[in-house]
C-alpha positions in Angstrom: -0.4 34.9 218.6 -0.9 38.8 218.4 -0.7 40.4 215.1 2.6 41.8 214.0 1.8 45.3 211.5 2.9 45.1 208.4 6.8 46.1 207.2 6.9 49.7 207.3 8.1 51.9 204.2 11.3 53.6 205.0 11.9 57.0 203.1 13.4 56.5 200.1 17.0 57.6 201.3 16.9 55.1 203.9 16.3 52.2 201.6 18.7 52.8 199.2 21.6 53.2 202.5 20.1 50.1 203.8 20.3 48.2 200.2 23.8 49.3 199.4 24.9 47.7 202.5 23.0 44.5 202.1 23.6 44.1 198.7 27.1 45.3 197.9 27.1 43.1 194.6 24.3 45.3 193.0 26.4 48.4 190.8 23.7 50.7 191.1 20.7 51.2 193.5 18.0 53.8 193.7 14.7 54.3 195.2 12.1 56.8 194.7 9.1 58.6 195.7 6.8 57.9 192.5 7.5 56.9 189.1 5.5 55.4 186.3 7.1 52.1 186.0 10.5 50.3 187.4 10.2 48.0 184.8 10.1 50.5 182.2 12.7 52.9 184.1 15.3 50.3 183.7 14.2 48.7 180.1 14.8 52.7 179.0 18.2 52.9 180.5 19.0 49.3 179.1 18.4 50.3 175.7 20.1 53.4 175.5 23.5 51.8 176.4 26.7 52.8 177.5 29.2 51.0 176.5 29.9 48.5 179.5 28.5 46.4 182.0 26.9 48.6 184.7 24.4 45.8 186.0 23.2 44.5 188.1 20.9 47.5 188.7 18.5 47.3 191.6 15.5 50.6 191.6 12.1 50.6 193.8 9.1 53.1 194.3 6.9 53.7 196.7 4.1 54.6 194.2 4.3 53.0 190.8 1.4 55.3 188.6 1.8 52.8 185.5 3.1 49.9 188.0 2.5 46.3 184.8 1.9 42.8 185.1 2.2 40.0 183.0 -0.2 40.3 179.9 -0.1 43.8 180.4 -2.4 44.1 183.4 -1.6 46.7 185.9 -0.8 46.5 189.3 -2.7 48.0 191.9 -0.8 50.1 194.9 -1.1 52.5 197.6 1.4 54.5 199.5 2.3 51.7 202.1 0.2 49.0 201.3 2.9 47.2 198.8 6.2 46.9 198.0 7.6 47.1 194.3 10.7 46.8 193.0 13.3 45.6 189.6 16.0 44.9 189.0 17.8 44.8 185.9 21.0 41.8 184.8 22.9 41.3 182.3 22.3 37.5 181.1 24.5 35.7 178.5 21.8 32.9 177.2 21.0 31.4 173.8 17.7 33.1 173.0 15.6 30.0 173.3 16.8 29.7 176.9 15.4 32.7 177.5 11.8 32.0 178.4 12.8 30.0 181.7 14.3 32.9 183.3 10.4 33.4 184.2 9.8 30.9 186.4 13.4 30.7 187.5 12.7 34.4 189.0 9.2 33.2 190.4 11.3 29.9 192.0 13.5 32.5 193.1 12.0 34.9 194.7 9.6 32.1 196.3 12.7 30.5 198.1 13.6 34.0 199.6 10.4 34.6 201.0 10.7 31.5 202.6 13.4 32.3 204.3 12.1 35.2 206.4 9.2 32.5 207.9 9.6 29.6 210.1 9.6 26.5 208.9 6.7 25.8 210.1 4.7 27.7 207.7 7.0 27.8 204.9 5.0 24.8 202.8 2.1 27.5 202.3 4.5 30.0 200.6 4.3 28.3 197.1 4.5 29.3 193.9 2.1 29.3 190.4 3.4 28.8 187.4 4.7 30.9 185.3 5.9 33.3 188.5 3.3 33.5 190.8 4.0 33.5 194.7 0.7 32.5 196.8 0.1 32.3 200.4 -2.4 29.4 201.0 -3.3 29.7 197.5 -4.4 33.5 197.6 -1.9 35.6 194.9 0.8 37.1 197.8 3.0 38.5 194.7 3.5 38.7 191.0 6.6 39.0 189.1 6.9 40.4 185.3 10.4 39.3 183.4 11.3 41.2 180.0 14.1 40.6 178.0 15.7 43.4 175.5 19.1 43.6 173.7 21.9 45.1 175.7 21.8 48.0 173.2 25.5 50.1 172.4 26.6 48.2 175.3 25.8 44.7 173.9 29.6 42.5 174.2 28.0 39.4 172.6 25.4 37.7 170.2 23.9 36.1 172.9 24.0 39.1 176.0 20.9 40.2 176.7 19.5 42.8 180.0 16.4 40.6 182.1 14.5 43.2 183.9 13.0 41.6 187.0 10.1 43.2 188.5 8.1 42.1 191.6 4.7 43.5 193.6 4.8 42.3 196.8 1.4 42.8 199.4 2.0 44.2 202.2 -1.6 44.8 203.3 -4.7 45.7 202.0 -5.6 41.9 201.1 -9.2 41.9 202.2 -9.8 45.0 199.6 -7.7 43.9 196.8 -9.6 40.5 196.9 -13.2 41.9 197.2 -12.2 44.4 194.2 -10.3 41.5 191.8 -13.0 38.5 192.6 -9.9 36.5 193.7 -8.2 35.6 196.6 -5.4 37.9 197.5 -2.9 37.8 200.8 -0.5 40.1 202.0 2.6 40.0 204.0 0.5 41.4 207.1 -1.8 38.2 207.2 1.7 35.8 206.9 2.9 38.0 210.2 -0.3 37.5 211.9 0.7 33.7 211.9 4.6 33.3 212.2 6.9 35.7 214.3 9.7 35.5 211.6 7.7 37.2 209.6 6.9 39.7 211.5 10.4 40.3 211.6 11.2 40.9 208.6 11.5 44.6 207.9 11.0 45.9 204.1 15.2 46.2 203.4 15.4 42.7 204.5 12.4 41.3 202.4 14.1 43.2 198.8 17.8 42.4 199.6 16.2 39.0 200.2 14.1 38.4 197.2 16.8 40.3 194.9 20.1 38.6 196.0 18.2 35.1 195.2 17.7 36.6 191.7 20.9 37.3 191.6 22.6 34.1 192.5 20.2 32.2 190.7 20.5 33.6 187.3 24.3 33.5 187.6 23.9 29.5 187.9 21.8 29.5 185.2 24.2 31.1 183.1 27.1 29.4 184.6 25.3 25.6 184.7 22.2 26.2 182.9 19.0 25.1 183.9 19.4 21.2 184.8 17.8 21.6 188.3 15.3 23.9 187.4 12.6 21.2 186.9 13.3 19.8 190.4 13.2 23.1 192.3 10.1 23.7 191.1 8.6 20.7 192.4 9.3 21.4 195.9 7.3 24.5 195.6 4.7 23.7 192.9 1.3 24.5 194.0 -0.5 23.2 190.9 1.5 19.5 191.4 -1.3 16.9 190.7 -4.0 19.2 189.9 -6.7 19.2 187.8 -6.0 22.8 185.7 -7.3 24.3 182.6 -5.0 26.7 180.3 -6.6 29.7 179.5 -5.6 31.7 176.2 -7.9 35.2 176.2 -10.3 33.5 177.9 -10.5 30.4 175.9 -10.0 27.1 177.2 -7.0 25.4 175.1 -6.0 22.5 177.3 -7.1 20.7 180.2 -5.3 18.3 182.0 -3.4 17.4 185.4 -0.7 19.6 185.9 2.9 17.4 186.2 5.5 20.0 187.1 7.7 21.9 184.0 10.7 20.9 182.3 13.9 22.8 181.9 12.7 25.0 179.3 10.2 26.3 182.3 7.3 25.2 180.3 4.3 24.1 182.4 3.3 20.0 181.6 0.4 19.2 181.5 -1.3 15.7 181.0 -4.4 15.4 179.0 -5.9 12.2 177.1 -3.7 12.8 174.3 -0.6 12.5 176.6 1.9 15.5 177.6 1.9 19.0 176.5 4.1 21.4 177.3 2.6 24.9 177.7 4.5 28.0 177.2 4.5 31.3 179.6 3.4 34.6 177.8 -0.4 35.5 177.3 -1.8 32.0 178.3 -3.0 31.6 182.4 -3.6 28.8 184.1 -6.3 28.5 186.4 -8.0 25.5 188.8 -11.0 23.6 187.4 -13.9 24.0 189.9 
């Protein structure tokens, strides 16, 4: 099949257009040039409040200078060669809930992707726990979720803004995975493959990915997080493997990895029976 090139950027002013129309239940959309962080661009405006609900709030960048990951790595971008977005919600939640909005947004924004390949492919488009989206097992996109008060605007004890952002790889995947010592993919390789894909222009791929998040943190908040366990399993790529869990480089369980419950915690079977592993600064990585 010949290659399809990767989604092309649109200028900023066509992006936001082509958002607005795709995702009419979004209040507010923007997209810009260059900025140091979306993540931190709408945690800011979160903070300082105004006095009603004004999310969901959807803002991308073609260059993020500062662009974070989770435990504060950064993410690594060129003009082009990646896409990056957040988006910011208001979430009603108990704060102990709170922790499996993470992999909900991974499970999320997994299914999406999905959705813009053919079904023939879409059983290598799987996700690593906490909120990892891989291609084949190669990292295609990472997700960071932080939670902050709803500041003068807060209307509850338990309302809270998520700010949802995602990198997504466009190209550059034979680069990015000679630089990290990992294996990267990129939406380019995927459309090399599958003609869907190839479809799939950049406005489609973030109205995608954000109307999922969308949808499925209303149901959380609505229903809660019953199914969350049995999502996952359909696009678990640790299911049945052997894993360690990693905190700063220290190895502080081993086991076989048997899906997460519906606090999003990762299980994980060892000879002392089943632990459940929080998200935050721990990783999880194969044994070799």
């Amino acid at each position: 099949m010949p290659s399809s090139p990767p989604p092309v950027l649109p200028e900023p002013e066509r992006m936001v257009a082509g958002l607005r129309s795709a995702l009419p239940c979004f209040k507010h959309i923007d997209w810009v040039q260059r900025t140091t962080s979306t993540n931190a661009d709408l945690l800011n405006q979160a903070r300082k409040g105004d006095g009603k609900l004004a999310r969901p709030w959807l803002l991308g960048a073609h260059i993020q200078e500062n662009g974070r990951g989770r435990a504060g790595r950064t993410w690594q971008n060129r003009l082009g060669a990646n896409l990056m977005f957040s988006c910011a919600f208001d979430i009603f939640l108990p704060p102990r809930r709170l922790p499996a909005l993470s992999p909900l947004a991974g499970l999320a924004a997994c299914e999406a992707l999905r959705g813009l390949i053919g079904p023939e492919y879409q059983r290598h488009l799987v996700m690593k726990w906490p909120n990892d989206v891989h291609w084949r097992f190669a990292k295609l996109a990472g997700i960071l979720v932080e939670i902050t008060r709803a500041g003068t605007s807060r209307l509850a004890a338990d309302h809270h803004v998520a700010i949802v952002g995602i990198g997504i790889n466009l190209q550059d995947a034979r680069a990015l995975s000679k630089s990290l010592d990992r294996q990267v993919a990129d939406w380019s390789e995927i459309a090399t493959q599958d003609a869907h894909a190839g479809l799939a222009g950049a406005i489609n791929i973030v109205a995608a990915v954000a109307r999922a998040w969308y949808d499925s943190f209303n149901e959380a908040v609505r229903e809660g997080f019953d199914t969350l366990p049995q999502r996952y399993t359909r696009l678990d790529a640790l299911a049945g493997q052997h894993i360690n869990v990693l905190d700063d480089g220290r190895i502080v369980h081993a086991g076989i990895a048997c899906g997460i419950n519906e606090l999003g915690q990762l299980l994980v079977r060892g000879p002392d029976g089943e632990t459940a592993i929080s998200a935050g600064e721990i990783s999880v990585r194969l044994q070799k």
